[in-house]
C-alpha positions as CSV (number, residue, x, y, z in Angstrom):
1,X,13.1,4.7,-8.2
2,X,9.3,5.5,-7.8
3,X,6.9,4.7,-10.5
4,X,3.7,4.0,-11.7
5,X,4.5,0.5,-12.9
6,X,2.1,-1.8,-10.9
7,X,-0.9,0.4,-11.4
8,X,-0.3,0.5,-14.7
9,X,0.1,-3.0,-14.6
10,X,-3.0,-3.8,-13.1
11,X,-4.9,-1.4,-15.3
12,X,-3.7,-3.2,-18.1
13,X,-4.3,-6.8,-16.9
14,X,-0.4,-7.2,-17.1
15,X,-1.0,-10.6,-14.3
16,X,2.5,-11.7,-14.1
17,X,6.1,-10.2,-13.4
18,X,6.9,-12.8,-16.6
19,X,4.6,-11.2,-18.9
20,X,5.7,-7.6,-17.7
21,X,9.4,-8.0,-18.3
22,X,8.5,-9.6,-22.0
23,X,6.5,-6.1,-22.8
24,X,9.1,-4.1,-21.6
25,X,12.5,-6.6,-22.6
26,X,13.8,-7.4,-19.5
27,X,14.4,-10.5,-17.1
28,X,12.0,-11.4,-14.7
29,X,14.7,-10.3,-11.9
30,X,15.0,-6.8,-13.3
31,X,11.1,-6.5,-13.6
32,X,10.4,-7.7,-9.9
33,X,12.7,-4.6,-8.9
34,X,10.9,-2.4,-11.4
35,X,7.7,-3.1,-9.5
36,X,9.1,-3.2,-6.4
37,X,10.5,0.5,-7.0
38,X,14.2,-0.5,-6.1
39,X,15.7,-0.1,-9.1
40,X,17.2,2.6,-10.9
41,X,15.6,3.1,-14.0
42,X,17.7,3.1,-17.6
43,X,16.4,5.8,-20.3
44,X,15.6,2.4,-22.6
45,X,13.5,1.0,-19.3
46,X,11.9,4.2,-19.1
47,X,11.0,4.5,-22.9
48,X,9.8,0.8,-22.7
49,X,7.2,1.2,-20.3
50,X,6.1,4.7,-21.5
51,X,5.4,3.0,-25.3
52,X,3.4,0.0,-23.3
53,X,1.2,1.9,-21.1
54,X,1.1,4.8,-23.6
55,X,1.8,7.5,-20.6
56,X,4.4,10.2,-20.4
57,X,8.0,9.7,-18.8
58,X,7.0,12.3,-16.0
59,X,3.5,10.1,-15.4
60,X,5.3,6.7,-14.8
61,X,7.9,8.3,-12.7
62,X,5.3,9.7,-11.0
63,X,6.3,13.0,-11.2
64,X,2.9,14.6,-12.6
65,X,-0.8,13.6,-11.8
């Protein structure tokens, strides 16, 4: 699923897939497909990362500029 997650990664100096899946609660695994957009996103996944980069749901889907 597209997303904004590895810009808003890097423009949070978020440096390691490790450190990303402990912000957002979820293994390391599931965080590497997160970035890699090929996963299909839970509403709890979705929340997580809006509340840590402090962005709208439609902004880290990428759905709005």
């Amino acid at each position: 699923m597209k997303n904004r997650a590895i810009f808003l990664c890097i423009r949070n100096n978020i440096a390691t897939i490790e450190e990303y899946a402990r912000k957002i609660g979820v293994s390391p695994e599931r965080a590497n497909l997160i970035l890699k957009e090929d996963a299909i996103l839970t509403e709890d996944e979705i929340k997580a990362n809006c509340d840590l980069f402090k962005v709208s749901a439609d902004y880290f889907l990428a759905l709005v500029e």
